[in-house]
Backbone as XML, in Angstrom:
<?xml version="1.0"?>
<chain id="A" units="angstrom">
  <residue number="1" name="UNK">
    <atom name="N" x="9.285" y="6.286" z="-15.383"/>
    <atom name="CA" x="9.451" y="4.948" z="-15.919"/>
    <atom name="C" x="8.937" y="3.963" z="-14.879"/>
  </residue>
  <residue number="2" name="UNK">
    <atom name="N" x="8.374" y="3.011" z="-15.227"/>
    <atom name="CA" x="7.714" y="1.746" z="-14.458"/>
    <atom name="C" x="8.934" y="0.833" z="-14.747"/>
  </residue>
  <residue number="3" name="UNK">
    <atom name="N" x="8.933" y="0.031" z="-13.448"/>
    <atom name="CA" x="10.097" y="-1.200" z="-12.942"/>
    <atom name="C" x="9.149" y="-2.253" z="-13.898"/>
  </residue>
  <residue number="4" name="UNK">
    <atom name="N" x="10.090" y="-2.784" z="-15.142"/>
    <atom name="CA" x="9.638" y="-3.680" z="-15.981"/>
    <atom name="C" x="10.344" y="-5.332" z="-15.225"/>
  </residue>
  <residue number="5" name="UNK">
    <atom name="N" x="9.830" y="-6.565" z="-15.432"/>
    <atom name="CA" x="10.434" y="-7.608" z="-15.115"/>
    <atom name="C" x="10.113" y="-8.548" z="-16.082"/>
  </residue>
  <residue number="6" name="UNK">
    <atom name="N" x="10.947" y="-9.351" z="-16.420"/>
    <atom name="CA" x="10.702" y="-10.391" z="-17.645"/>
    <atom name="C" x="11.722" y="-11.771" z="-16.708"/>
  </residue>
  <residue number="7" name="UNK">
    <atom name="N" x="11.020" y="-12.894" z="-16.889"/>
    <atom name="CA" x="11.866" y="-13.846" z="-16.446"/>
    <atom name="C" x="11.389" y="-15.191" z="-17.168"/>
  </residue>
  <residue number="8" name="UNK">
    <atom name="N" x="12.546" y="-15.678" z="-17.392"/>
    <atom name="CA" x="12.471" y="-17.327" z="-18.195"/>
    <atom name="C" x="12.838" y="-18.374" z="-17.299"/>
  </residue>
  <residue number="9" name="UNK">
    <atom name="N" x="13.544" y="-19.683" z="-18.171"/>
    <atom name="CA" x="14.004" y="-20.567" z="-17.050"/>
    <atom name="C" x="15.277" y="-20.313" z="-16.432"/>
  </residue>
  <residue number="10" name="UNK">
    <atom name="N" x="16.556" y="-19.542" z="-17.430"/>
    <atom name="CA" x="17.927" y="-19.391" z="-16.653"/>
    <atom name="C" x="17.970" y="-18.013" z="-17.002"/>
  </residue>
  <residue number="11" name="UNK">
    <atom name="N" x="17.154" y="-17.034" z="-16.812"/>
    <atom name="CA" x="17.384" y="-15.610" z="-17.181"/>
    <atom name="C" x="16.333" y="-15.119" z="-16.510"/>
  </residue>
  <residue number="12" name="UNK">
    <atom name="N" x="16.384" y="-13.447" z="-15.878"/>
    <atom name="CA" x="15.771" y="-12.831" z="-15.425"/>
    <atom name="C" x="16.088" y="-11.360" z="-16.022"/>
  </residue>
  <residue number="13" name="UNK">
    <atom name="N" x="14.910" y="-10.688" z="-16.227"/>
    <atom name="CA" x="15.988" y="-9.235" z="-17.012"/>
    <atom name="C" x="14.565" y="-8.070" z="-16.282"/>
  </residue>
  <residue number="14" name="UNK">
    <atom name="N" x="15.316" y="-7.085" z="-15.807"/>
    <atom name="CA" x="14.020" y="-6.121" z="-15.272"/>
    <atom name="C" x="14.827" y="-4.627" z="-15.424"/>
  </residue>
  <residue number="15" name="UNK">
    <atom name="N" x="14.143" y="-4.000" z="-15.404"/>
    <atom name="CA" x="14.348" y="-2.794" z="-16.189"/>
    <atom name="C" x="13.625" y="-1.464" z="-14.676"/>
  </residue>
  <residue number="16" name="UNK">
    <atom name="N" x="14.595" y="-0.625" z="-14.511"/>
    <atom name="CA" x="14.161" y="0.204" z="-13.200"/>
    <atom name="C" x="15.413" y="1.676" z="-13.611"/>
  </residue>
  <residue number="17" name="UNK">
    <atom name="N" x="14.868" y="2.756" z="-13.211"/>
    <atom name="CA" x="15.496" y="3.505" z="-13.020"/>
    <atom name="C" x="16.294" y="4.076" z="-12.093"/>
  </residue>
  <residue number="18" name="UNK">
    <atom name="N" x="17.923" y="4.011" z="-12.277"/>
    <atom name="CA" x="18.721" y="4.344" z="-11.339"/>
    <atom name="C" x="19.601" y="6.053" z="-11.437"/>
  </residue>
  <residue number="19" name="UNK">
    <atom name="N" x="19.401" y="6.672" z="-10.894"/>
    <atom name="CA" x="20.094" y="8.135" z="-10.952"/>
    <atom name="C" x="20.185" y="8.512" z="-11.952"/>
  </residue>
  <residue number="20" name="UNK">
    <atom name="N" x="18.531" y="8.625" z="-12.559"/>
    <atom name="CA" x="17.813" y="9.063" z="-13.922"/>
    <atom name="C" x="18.524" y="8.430" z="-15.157"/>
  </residue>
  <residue number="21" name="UNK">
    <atom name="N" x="19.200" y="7.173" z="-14.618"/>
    <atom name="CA" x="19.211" y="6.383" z="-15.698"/>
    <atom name="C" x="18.069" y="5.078" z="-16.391"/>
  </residue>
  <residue number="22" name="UNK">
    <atom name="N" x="18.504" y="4.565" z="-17.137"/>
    <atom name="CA" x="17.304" y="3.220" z="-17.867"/>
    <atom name="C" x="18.246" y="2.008" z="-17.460"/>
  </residue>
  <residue number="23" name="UNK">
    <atom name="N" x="18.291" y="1.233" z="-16.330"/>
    <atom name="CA" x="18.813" y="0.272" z="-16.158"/>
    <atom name="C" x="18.027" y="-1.229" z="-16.308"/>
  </residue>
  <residue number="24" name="UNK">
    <atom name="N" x="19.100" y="-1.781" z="-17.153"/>
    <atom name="CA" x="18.059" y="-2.757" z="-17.551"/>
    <atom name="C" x="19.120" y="-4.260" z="-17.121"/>
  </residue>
  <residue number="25" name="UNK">
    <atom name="N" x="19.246" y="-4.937" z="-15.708"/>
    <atom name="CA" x="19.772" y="-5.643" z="-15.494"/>
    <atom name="C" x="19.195" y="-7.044" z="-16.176"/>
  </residue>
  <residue number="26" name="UNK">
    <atom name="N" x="20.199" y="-7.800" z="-16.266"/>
    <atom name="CA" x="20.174" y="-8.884" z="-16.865"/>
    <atom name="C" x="20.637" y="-10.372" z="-15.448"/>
  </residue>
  <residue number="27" name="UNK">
    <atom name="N" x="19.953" y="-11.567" z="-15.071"/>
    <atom name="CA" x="20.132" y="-12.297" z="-14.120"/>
    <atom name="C" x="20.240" y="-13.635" z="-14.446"/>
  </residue>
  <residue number="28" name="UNK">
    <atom name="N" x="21.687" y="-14.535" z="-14.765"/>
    <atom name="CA" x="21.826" y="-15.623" z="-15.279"/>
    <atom name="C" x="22.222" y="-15.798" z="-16.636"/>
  </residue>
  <residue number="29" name="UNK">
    <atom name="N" x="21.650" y="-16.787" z="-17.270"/>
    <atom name="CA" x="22.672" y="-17.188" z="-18.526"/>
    <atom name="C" x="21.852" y="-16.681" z="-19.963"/>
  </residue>
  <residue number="30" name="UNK">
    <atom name="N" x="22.833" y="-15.886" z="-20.411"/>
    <atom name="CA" x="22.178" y="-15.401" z="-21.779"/>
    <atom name="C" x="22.398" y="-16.160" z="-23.132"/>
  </residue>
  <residue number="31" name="UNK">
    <atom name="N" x="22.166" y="-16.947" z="-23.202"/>
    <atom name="CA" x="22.470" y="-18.041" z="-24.695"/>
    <atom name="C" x="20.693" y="-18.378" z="-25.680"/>
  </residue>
  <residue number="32" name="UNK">
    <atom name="N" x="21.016" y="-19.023" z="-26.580"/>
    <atom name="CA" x="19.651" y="-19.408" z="-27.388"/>
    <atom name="C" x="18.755" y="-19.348" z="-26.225"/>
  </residue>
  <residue number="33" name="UNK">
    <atom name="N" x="18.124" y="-19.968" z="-24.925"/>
    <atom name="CA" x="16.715" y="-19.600" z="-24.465"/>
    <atom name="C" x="16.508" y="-18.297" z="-23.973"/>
  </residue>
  <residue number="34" name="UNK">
    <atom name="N" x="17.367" y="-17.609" z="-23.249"/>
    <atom name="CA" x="17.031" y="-16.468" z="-22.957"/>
    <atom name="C" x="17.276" y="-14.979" z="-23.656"/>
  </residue>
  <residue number="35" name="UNK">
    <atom name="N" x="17.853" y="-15.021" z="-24.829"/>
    <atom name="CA" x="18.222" y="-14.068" z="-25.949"/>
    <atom name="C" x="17.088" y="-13.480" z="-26.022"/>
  </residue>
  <residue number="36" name="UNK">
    <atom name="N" x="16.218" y="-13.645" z="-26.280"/>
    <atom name="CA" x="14.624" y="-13.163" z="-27.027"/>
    <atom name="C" x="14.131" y="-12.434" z="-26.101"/>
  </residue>
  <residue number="37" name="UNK">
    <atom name="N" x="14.386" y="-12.471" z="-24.481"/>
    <atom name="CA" x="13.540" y="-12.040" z="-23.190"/>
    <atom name="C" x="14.722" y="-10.478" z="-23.477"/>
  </residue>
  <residue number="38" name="UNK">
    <atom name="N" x="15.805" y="-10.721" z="-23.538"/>
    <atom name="CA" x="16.825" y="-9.086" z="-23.323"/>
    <atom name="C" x="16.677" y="-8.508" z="-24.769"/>
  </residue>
  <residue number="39" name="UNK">
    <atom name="N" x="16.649" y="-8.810" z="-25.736"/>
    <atom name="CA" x="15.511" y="-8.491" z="-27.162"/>
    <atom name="C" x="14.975" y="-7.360" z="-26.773"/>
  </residue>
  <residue number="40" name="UNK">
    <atom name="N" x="14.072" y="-8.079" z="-26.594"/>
    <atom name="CA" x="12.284" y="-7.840" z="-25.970"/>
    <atom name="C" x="12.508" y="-6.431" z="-25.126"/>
  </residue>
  <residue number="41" name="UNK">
    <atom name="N" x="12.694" y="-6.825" z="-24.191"/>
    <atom name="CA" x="13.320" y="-5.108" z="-22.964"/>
    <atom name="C" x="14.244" y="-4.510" z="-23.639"/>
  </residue>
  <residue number="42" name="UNK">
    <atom name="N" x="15.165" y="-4.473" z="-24.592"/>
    <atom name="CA" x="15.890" y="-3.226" z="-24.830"/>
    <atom name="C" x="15.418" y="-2.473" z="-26.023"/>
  </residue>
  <residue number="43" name="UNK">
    <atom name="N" x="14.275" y="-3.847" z="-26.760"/>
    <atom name="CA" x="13.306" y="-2.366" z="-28.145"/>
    <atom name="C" x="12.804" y="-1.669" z="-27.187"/>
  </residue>
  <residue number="44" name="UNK">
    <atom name="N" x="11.978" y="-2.623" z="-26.262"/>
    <atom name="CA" x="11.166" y="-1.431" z="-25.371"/>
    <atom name="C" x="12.014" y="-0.211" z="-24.546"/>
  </residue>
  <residue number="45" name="UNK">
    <atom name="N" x="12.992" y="-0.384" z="-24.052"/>
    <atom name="CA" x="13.544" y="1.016" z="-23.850"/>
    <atom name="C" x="14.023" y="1.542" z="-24.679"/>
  </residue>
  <residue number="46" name="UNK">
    <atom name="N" x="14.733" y="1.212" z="-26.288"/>
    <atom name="CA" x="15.084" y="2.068" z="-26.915"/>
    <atom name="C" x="13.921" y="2.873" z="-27.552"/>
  </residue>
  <residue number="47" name="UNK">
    <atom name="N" x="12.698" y="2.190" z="-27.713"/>
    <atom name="CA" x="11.700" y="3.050" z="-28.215"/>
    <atom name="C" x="11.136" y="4.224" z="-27.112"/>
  </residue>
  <residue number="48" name="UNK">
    <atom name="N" x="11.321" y="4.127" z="-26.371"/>
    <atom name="CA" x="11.065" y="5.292" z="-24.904"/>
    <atom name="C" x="12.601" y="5.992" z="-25.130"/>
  </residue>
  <residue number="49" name="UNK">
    <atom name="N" x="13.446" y="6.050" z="-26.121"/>
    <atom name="CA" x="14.822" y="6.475" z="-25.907"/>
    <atom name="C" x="15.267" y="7.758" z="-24.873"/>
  </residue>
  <residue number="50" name="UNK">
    <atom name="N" x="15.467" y="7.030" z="-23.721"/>
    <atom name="CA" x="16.397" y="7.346" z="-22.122"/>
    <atom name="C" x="17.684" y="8.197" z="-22.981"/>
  </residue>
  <residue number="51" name="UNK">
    <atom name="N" x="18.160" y="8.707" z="-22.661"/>
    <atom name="CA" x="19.666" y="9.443" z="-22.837"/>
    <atom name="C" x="20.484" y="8.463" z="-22.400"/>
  </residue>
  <residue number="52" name="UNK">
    <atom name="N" x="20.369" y="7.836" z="-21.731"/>
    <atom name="CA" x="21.194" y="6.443" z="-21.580"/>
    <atom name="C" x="20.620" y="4.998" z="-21.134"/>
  </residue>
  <residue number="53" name="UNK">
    <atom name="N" x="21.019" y="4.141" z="-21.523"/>
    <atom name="CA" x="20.657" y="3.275" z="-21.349"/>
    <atom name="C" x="21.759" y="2.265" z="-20.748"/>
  </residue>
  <residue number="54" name="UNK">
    <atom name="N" x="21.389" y="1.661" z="-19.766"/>
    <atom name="CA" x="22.456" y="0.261" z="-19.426"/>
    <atom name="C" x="22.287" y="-0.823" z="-19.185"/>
  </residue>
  <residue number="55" name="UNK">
    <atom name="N" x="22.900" y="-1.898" z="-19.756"/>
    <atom name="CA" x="22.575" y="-3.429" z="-19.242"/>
    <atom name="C" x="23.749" y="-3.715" z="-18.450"/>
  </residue>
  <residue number="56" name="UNK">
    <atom name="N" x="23.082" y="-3.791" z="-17.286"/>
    <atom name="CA" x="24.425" y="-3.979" z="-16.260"/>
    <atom name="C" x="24.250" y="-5.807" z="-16.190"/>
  </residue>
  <residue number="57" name="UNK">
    <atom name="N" x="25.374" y="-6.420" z="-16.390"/>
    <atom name="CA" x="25.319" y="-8.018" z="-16.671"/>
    <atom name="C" x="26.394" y="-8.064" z="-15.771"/>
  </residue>
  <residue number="58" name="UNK">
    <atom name="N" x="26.290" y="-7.464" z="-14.322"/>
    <atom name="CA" x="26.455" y="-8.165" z="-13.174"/>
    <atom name="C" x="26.323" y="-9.741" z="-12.313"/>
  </residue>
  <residue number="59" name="UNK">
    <atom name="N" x="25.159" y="-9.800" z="-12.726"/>
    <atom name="CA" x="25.062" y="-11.027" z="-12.239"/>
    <atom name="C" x="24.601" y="-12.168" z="-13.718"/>
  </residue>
  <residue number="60" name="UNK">
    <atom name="N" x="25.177" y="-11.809" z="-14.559"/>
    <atom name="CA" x="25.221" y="-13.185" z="-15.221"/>
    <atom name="C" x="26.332" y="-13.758" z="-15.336"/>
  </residue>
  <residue number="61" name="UNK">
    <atom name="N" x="26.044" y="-15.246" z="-15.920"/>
    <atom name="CA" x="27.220" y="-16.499" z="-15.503"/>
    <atom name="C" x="27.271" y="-17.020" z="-16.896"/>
  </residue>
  <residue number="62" name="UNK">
    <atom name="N" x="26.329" y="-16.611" z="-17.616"/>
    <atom name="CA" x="26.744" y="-17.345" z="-19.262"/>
    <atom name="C" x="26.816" y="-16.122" z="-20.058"/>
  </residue>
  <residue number="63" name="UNK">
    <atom name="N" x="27.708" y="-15.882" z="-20.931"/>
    <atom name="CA" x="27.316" y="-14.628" z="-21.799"/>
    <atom name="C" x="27.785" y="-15.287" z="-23.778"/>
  </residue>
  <residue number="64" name="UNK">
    <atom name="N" x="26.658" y="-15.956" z="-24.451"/>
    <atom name="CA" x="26.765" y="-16.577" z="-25.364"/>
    <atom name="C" x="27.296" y="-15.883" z="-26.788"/>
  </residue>
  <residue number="65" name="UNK">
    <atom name="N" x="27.052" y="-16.164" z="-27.455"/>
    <atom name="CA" x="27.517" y="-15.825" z="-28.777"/>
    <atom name="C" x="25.849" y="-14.931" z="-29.452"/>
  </residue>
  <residue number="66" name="UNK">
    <atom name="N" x="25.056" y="-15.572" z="-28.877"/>
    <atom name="CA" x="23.929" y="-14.645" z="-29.262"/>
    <atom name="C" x="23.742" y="-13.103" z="-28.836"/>
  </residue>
  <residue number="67" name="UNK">
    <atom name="N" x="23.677" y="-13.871" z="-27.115"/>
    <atom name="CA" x="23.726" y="-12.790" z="-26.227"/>
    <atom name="C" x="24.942" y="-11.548" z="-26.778"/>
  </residue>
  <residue number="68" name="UNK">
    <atom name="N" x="25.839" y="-11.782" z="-27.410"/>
    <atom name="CA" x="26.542" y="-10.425" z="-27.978"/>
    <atom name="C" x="26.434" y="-9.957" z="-29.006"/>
  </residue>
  <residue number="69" name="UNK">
    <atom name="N" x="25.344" y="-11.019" z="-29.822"/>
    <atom name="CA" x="25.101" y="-10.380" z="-30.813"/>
    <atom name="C" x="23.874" y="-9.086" z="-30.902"/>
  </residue>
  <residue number="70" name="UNK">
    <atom name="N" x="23.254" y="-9.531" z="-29.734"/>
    <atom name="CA" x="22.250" y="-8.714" z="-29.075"/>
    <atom name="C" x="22.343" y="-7.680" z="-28.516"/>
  </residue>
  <residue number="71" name="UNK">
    <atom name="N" x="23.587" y="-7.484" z="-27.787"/>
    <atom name="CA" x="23.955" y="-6.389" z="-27.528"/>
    <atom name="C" x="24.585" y="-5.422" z="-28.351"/>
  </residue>
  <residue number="72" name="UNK">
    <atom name="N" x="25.471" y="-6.183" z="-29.519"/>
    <atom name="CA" x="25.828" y="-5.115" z="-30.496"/>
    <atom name="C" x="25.027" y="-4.308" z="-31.327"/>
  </residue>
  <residue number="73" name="UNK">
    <atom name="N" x="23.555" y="-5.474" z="-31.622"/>
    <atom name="CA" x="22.314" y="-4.936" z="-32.189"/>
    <atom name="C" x="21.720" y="-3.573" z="-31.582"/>
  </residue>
  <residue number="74" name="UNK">
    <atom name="N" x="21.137" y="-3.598" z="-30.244"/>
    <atom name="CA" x="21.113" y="-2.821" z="-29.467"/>
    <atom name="C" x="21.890" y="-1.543" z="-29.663"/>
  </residue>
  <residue number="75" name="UNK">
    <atom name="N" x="23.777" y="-2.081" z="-29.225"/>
    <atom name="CA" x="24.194" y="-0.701" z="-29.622"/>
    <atom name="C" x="23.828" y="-0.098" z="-30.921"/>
  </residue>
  <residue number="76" name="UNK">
    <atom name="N" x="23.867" y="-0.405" z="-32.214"/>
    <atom name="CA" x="24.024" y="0.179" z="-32.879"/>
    <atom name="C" x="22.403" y="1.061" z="-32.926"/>
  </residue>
  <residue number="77" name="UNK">
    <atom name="N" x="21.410" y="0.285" z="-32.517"/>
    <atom name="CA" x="20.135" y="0.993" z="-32.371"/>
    <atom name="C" x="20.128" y="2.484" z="-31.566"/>
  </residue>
  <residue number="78" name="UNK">
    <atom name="N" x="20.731" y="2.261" z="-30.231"/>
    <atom name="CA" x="21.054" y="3.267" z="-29.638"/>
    <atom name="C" x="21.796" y="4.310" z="-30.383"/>
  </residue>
  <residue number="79" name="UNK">
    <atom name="N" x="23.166" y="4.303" z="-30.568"/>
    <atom name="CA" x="23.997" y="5.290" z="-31.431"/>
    <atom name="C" x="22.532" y="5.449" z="-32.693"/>
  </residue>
  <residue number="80" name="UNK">
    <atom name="N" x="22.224" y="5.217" z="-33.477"/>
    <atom name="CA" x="21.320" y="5.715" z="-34.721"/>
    <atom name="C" x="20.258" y="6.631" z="-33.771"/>
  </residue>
  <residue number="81" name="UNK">
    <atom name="N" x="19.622" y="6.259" z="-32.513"/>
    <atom name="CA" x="18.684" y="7.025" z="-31.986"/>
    <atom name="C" x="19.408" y="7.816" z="-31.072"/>
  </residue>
  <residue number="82" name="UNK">
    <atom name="N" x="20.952" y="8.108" z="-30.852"/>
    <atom name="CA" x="20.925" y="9.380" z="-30.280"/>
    <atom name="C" x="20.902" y="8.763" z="-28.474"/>
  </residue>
  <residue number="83" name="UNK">
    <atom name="N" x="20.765" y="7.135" z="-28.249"/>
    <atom name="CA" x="21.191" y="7.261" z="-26.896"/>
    <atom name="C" x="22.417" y="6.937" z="-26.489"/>
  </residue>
  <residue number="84" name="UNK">
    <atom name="N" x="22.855" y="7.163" z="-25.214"/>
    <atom name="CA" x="23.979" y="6.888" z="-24.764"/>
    <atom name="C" x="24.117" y="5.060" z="-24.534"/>
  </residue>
  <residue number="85" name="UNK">
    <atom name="N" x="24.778" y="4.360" z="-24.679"/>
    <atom name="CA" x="24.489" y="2.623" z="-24.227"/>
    <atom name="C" x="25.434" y="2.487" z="-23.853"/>
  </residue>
  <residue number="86" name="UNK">
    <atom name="N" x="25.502" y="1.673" z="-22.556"/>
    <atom name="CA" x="27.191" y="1.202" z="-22.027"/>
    <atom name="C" x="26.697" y="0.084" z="-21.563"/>
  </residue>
  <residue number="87" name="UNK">
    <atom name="N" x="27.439" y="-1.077" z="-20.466"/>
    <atom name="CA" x="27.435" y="-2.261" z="-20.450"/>
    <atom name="C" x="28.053" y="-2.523" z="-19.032"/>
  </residue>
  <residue number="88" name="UNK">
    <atom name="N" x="27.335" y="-2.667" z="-18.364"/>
    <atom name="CA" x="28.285" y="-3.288" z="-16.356"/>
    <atom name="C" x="28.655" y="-4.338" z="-16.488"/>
  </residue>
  <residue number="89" name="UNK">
    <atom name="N" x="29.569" y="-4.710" z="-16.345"/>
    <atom name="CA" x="30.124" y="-5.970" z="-16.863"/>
    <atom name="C" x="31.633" y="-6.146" z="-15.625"/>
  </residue>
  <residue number="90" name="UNK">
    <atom name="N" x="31.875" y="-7.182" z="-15.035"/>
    <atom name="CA" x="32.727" y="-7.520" z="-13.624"/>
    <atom name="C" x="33.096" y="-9.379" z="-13.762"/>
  </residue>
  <residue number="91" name="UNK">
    <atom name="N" x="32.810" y="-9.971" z="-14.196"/>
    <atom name="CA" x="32.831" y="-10.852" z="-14.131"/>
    <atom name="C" x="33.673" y="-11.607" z="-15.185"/>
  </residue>
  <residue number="92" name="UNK">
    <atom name="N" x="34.296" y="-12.485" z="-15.371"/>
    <atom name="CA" x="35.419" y="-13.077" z="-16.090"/>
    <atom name="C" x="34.153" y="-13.573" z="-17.198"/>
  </residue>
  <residue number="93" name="UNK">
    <atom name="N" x="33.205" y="-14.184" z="-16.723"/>
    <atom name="CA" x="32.121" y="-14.751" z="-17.575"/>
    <atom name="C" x="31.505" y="-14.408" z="-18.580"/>
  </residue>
  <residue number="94" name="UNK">
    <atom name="N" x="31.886" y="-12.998" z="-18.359"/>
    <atom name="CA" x="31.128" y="-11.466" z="-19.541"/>
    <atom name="C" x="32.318" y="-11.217" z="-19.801"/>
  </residue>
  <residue number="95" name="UNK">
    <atom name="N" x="33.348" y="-10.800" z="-19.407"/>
    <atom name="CA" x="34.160" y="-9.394" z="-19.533"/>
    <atom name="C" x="34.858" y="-10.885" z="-20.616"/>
  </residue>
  <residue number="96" name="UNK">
    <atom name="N" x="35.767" y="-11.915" z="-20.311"/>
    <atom name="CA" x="36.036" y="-12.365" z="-21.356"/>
    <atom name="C" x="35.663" y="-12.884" z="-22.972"/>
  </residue>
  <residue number="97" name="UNK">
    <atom name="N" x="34.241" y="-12.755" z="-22.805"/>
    <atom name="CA" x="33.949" y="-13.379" z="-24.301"/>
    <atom name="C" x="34.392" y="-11.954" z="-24.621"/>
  </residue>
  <residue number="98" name="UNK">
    <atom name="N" x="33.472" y="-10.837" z="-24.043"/>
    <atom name="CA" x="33.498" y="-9.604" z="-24.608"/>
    <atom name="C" x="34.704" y="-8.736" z="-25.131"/>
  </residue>
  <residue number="99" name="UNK">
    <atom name="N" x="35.694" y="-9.651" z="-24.568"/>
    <atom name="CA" x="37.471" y="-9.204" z="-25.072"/>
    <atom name="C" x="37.674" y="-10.057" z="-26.367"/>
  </residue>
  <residue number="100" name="UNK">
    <atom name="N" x="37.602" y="-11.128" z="-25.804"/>
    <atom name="CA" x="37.770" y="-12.339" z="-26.992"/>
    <atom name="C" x="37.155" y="-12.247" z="-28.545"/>
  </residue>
  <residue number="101" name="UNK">
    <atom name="N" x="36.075" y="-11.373" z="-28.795"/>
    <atom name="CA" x="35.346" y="-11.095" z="-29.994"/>
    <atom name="C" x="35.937" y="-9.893" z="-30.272"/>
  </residue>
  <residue number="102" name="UNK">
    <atom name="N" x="36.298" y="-8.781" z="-29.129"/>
    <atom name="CA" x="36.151" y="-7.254" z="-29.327"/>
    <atom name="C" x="35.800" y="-6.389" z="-29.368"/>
  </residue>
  <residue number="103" name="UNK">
    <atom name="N" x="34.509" y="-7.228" z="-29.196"/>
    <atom name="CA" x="33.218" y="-6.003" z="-28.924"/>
    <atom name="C" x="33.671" y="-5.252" z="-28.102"/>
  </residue>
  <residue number="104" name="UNK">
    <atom name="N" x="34.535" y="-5.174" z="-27.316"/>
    <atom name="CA" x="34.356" y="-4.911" z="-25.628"/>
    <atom name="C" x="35.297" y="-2.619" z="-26.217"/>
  </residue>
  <residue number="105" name="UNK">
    <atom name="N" x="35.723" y="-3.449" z="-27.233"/>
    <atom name="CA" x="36.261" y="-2.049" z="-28.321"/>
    <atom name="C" x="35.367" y="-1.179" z="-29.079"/>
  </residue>
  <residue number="106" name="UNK">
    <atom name="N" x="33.929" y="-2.131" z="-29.074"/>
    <atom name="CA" x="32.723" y="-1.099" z="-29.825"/>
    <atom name="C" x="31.999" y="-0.730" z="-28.734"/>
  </residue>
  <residue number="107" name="UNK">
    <atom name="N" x="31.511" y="-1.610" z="-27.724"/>
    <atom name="CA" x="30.517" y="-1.034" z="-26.937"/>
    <atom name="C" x="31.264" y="-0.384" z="-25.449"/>
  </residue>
  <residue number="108" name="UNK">
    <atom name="N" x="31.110" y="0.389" z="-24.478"/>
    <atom name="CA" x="31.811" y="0.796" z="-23.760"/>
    <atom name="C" x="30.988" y="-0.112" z="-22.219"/>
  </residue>
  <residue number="109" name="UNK">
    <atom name="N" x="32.142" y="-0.224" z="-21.724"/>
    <atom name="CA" x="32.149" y="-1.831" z="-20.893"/>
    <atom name="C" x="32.725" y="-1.107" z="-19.525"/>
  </residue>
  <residue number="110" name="UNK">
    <atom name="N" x="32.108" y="-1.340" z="-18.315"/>
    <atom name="CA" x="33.000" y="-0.645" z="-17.600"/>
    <atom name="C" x="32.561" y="-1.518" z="-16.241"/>
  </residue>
  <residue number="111" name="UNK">
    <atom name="N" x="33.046" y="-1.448" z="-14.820"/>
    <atom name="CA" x="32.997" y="-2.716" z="-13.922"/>
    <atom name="C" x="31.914" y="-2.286" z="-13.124"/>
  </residue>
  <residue number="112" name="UNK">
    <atom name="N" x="31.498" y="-0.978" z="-12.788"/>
    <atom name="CA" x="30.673" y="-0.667" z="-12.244"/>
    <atom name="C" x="29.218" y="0.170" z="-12.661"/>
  </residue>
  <residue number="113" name="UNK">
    <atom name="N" x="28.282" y="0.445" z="-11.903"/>
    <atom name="CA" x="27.517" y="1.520" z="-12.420"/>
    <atom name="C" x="27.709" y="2.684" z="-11.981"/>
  </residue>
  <residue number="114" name="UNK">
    <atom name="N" x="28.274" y="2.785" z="-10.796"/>
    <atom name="CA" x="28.259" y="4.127" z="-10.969"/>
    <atom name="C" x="29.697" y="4.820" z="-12.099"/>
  </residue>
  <residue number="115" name="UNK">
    <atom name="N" x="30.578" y="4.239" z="-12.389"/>
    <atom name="CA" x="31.207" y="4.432" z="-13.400"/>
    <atom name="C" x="30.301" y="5.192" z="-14.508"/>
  </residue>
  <residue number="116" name="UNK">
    <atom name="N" x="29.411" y="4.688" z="-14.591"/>
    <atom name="CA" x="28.388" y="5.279" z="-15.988"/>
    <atom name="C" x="27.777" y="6.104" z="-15.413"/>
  </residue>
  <residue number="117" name="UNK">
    <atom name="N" x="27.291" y="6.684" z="-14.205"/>
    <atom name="CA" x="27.040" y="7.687" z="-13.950"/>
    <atom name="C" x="27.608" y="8.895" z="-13.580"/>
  </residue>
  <residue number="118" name="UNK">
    <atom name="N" x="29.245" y="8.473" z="-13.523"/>
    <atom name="CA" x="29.960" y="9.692" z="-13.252"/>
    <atom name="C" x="30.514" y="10.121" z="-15.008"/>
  </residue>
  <residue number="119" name="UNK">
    <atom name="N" x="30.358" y="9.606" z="-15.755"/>
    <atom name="CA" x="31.044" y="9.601" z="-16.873"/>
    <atom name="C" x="30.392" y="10.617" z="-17.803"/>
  </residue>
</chain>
């Protein structure tokens, strides 16, 4: 896999492989402008479908109402193709919307990465 990078005005999203995983970090605020850029990188890895895939949203500070709708999209793409999808998520900024809707009950959410690699 080639280290992919996509960056807007409050989002950065790049895609690299970590301990033969598809990590596809996400950097800053995910709402209406930057939705379309984490889109964009997770058809492209689900169409290469990795055995797992992760958006570790470590370092973001906005996590919108789009932005989860994007990720649920995603999951369900993954589960239909057979990959594994989980979600790095540490931050009150993520981890609460992601309680607050429930998603955090469909997609599997956990604080670290290597969590997803021991799992």
């Amino acid at each position: 896999m080639t280290d992919r990078h996509w960056q807007g005005e409050e989002l950065a999203v790049d895609t690299t492989e970590v301990h033969g995983l598809a990590v596809t970090r996400v950097t800053g605020e995910i709402d209406l402008a930057g939705v379309d850029l984490i889109r964009a990188e997770l058809d492209v890895q689900l169409e290469r479908r990795p055995p797992v895939l992760v958006v570790d949203l470590t370092d973001v500070t906005i996590l919108g109402s789009l932005g989860i709708a994007a990720l649920l999209e995603a999951h369900h793409r993954a589960v239909a193709a057979g990959v594994r999808f989980a979600i790095v998520a540490s931050h009150r900024s993520v981890v609460h919307p992601l309680q607050l809707t429930e998603v955090d009950r469909v997609l599997t959410v956990v604080p670290t990465l290597e969590q997803v690699v021991t799992r």
